[in-house]
N, C-alpha and C positions, 0 to 999 in steps of 0.2 A: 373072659378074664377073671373068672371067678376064681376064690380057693377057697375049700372046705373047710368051716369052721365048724366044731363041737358047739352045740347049742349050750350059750349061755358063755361061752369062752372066746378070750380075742386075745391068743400070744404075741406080745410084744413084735418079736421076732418076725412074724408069719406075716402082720402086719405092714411092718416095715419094708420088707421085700416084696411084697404087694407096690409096694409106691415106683418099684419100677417102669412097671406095665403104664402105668399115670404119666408118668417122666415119656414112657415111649409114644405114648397117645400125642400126649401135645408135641413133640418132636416130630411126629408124621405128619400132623396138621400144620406145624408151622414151614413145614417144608414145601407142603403143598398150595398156601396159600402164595407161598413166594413166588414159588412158579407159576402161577396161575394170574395172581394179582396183576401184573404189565396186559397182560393180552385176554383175559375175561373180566376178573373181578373188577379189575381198574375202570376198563373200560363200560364197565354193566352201572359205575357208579358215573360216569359221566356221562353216561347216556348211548351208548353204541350201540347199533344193531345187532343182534343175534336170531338165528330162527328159533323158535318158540321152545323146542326139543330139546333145546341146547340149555334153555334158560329152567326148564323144569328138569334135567340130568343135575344141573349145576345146585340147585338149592335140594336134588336129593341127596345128594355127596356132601353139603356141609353138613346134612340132619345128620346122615351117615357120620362125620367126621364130630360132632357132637354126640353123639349116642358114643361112640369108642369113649369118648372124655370122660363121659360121664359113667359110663360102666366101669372103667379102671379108677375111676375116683369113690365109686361105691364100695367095689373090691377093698382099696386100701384103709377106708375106713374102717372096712368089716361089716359092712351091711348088705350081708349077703342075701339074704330072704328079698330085699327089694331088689338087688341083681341081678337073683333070679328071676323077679317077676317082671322088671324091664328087660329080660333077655328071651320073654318069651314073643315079645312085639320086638326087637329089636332081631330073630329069626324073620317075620315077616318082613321085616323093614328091610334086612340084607337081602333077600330073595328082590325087592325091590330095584335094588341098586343092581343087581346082578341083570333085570332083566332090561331096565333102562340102559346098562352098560353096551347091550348086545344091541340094542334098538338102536343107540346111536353111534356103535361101531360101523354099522350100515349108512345110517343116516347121512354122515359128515362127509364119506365120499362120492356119494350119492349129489347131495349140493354142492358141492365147490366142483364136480364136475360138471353140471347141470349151468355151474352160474361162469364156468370157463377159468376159473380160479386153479384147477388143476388139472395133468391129464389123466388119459385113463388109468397110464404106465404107476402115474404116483399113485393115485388112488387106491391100484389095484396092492399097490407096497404100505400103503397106511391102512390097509382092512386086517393084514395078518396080526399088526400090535394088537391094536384093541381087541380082538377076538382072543389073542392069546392070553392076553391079559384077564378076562373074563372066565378063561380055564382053570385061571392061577387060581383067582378069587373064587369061585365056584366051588373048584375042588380043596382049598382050605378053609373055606366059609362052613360047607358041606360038610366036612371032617370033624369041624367045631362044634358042630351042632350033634355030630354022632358021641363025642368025646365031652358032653357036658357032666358025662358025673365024674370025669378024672380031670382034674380043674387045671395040675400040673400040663398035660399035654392038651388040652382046650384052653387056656392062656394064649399060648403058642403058637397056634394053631389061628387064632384072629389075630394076634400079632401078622403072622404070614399071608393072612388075607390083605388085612389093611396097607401094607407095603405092595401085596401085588398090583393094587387100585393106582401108586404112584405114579407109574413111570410116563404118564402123560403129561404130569405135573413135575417131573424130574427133566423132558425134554425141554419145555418150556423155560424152566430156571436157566438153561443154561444159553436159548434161545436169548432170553429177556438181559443177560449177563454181557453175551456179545453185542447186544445191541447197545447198551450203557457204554461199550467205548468205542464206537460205532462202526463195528465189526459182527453182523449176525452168526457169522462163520467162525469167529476168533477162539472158541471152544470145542474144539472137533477132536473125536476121538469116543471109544466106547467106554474105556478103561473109568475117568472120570464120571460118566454118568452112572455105571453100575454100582462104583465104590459109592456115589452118593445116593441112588437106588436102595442099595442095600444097607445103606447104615445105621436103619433102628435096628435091623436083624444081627448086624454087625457089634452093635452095643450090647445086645441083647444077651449075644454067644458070652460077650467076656463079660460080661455081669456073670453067668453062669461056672466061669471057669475059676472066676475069684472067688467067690461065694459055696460051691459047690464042688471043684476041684474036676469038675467034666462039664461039656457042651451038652444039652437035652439033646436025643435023639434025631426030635423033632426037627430043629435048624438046620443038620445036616440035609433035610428035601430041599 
């Protein structure tokens, strides 16, 4: 999420449009904690079981979700030289996330069929998301990190990761939503999960169209 600044220089302007990416960071996180909060986080603070994999994926996706904060908050500041150098632990940190993502796209169906919680049929339908999901991330984490010296299209580009990491966290919300009127079911449909999936990508585009008079290339993958 960086953008190049001239040493010694911090335009107003360059600045302020920087605070997008910030505005987008915490908008992912707080999306994701919503969904997640009923059925992990909530229950991790009361005490609930979870297998151990679960509990060490879970606190590497807050660090995960903390590093994005704090990288788009450096960006908008303009302290770019320390965003660089947290972004050069923050490539090993996402390689992290990417490879717990795959460990425990395995892992969950693996135990809930083990423990008779699902069958094989589901199991074998819940391995494509998360795997898919880790292609998304992968391949725009991966891009970001090819695209660090052109900051406009490496923004972008972690913006697309970090939304790919959601949609776990996107099922959940709306899991946790039917269950508040006590209807698990009462939310069905794909159309609303993708619109809310995709909605920092979605803010993102028309930030771009107001601002800029065209969509970055980028959003169009």
């Amino acid at each position: 999420m960086a953008t190049v600044i001239a040493a010694g220089a911090r335009p107003k302007a360059r600045v302020g449009r920087t605070k997008l990416y910030m505005g987008l960071a915490l908008m992912i996180t707080a999306i994701v904690f919503a969904g997640f909060s009923p059925s992990f986080y909530g229950t991790f603070v009361q005490g609930a079981s979870h297998p151990w994999i679960i509990h060490v994926h879970a606190a590497v996706y807050v660090g995960w979700l903390a590093l994005l904060i704090a990288q788009a908050t450096l960006a908008a500041r303009g302290q770019i030289a320390v965003h660089r150098k947290v972004g050069n632990f923050g490539v090993a940190y996402g390689a992290l996330v990417w490879v717990l993502g795959l460990i425990v796209a395995v892992a969950m169906p693996v135990i809930n069929v083990h423990s008779g919680a699902w069958s094989t049929e589901r199991a074998e339908t819940f391995l494509a998301v998360p795997l898919g999901d880790m292609v998304l991330f992968g391949s725009f984490f991966g891009a970001a990190i090819a695209y660090r010296g052109k900051p406009d299209i490496h923004k972008r580009l972690i913006v697309l990761a970090a939304v790919a990491v959601m949609f776990a966290a996107i099922g959940r919300a709306f899991t946790a939503a039917g269950m508040l009127v006590g209807d698990p079911a009462a939310f069905p449909g794909r159309l609303p999960r993708l619109a809310l999936w995709y909605s920092p990508v979605l803010v993102a585009m028309a930030h771009d169209l107001v601002t800029k008079r065209r969509i970055h290339p980028v959003y169009w993958i």
